[in-house]
C-alpha positions in Angstrom: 38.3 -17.0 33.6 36.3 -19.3 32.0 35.0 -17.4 29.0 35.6 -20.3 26.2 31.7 -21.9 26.1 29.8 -18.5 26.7 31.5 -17.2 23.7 31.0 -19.5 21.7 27.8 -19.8 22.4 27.9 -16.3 21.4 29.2 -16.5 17.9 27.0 -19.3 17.1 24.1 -16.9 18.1 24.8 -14.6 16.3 25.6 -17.0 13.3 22.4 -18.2 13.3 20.3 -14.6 13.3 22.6 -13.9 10.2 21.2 -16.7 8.7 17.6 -16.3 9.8 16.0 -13.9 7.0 13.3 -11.5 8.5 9.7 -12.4 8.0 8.6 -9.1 6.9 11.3 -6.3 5.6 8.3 -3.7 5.6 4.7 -2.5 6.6 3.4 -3.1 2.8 5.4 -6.4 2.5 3.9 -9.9 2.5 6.4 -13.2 2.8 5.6 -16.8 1.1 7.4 -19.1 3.5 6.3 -22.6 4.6 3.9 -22.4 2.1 1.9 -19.5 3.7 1.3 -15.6 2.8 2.7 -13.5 6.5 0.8 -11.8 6.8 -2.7 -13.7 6.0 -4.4 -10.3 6.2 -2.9 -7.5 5.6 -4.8 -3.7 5.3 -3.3 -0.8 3.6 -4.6 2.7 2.1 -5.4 3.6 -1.7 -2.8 4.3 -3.4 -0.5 1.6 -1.5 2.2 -1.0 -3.4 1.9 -4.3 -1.6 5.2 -6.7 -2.6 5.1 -10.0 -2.0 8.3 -11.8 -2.1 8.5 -15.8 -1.8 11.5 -17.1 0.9 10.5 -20.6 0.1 12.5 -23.2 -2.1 9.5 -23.7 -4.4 7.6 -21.8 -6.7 4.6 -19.6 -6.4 2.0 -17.4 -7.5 -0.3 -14.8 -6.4 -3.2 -14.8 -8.4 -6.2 -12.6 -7.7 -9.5 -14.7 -8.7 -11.3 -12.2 -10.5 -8.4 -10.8 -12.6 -6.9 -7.8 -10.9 -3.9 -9.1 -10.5 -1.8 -11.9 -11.4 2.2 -12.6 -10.8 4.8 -14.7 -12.6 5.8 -18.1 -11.5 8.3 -16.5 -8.3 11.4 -18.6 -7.5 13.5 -18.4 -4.3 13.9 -14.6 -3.4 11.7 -13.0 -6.6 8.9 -10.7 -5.7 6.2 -9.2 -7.5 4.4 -5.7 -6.6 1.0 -4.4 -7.2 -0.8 -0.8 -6.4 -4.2 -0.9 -5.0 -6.0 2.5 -6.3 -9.8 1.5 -5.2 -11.0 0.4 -1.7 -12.0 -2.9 -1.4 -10.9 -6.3 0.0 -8.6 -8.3 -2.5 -8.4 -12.2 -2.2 -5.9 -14.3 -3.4 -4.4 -17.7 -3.8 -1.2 -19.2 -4.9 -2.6 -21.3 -8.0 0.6 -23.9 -7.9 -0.5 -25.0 -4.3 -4.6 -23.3 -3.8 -4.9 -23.7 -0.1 -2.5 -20.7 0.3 -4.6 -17.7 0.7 -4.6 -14.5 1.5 -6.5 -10.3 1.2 -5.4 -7.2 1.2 -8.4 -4.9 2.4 -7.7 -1.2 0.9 -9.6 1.8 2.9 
């Protein structure tokens, strides 16, 4: 039997999902990786905590233009959180590198 190359292809599968982090680890969750916000758009109710957490080896920030909101400098694996009480749609950017953008539209 020549099972030798299938399982190791096996364990090296299964190596490499370990090592893969998840894009997303839930529906009110937005990733910094690549230097992008995933999702881009994302649409939750009132009353809803959006986290953002950065997976990238760089800083960054999420910074609401007009004030609302405004996180520290995150490093590798930090996140920051923020409540949305009133309906709306809520840009932002990451001010460290400003062609990352993203909204949150609250119904």
């Amino acid at each position: 039997m020549k099972s030798g190359p299938l399982l190791i292809s096996l364990v090296l599968a299964n190596m490499f999902l370990a090592a893969v982090p998840a894009m997303a680890n839930g529906p009110n969750q937005v990733v910094i990786r690549n230097f992008m916000f995933s999702p881009m758009t994302l649409a939750v109710s009132r009353g809803t905590t959006v986290t953002w957490k950065n997976l990238d080896g760089e800083p960054h920030l999420v910074v609401s233009p007009d004030g609302k909101f405004r996180s520290q400098a995150l490093d590798e694996n930090d996140s920051f959180s923020f409540k949305f009480e009133k309906p709306g749609n809520y840009n932002y950017i990451c001010t460290i590198h400003p062609q990352m953008k993203g909204t949150i539209t609250v119904k």
